[in-house]
N, C-alpha and C positions, 0 to 999 in steps of 0.2 A: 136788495131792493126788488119789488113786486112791479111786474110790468103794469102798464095802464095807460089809456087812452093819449093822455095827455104828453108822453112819447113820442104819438105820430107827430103833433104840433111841433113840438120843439126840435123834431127831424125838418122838416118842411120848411121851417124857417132858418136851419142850418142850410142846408138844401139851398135855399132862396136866397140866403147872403153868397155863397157861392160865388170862386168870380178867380180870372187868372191871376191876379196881385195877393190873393189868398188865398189859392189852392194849396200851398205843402202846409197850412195848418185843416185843411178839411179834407184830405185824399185819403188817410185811411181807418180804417177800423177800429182804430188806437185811439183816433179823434171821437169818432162816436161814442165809444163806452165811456173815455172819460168826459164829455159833455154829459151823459145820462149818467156819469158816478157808479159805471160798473166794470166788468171784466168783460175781454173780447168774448169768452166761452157763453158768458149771458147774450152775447148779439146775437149770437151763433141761433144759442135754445129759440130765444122768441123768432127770432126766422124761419124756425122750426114748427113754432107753437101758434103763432099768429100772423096769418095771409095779409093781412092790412099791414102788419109791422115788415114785413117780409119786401111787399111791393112798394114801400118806402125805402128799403134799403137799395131795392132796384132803381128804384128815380133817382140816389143817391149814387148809385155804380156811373151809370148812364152819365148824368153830370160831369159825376169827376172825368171820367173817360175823354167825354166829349172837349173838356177842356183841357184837359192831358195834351190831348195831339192839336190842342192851340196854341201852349208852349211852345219858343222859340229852342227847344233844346234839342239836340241830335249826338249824346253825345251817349257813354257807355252805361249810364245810370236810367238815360230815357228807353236808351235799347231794352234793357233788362224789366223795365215799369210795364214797356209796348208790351214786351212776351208774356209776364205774367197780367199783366190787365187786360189785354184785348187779345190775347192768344195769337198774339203775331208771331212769328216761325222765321227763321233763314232759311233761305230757296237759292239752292245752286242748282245751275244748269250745265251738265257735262254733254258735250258731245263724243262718241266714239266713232272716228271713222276706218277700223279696221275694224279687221276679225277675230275672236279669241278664241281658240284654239289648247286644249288641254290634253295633256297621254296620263292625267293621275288615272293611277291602277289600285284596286283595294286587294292586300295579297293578305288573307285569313290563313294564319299556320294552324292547322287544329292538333294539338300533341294528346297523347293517349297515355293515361296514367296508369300504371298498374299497378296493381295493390300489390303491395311485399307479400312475402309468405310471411315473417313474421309481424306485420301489423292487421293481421286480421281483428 
């Protein structure tokens, strides 16, 4: 299929039906191409190929995002959504209240090879 105009609309209104009682049929990528009848690799191109198609997939990130973290969910699936969608991270905070202290020594043996006589 040939990209064209009529794309953005049918994003936009994808887009605009949006809503937490429907998000896991419009969160990802897989929704879109098969709503436009193609392969993710073609979402990919036109994001590539065209600015308008591109900043519609943004309004479409945005969105879903936005109502991601208004799902009541906290559990190992949302954790994993957080990290890869919104580039959430685990943050530990170590405190060290001693000293550390190391005796590692680097000991190089250099061995000196000498040529046989008869392997000249």
């Amino acid at each position: 299929m040939k990209y064209n105009s009529s794309h953005i609309q049918t994003l936009a209104t994808f887009i605009n039906d949006m809503n937490t009682s429907n998000f896991w049929k419009h969160s990802s990528v897989h929704h879109i191409a098969c709503l436009l009848g193609v392969c993710r690799d073609t979402i990919y191109e036109w994001q590539k190929q065209y600015p308008e198609f591109s900043d519609t997939i943004k309004r479409w990130e945005e969105k879903r995002n936005a109502l991601f973290l208004e799902l009541k969910l906290k559990n190992g699936a949302w954790i994993f959504l957080a990290k890869n969608w919104l580039e959430m991270t685990d943050r530990q905070e170590i405190e060290h209240g001693g000293s550390l202290k190391t005796d590692n020594k680097l000991i190089v043996e250099v061995v000196e090879v000498k040529k046989s006589e008869n392997n000249d």
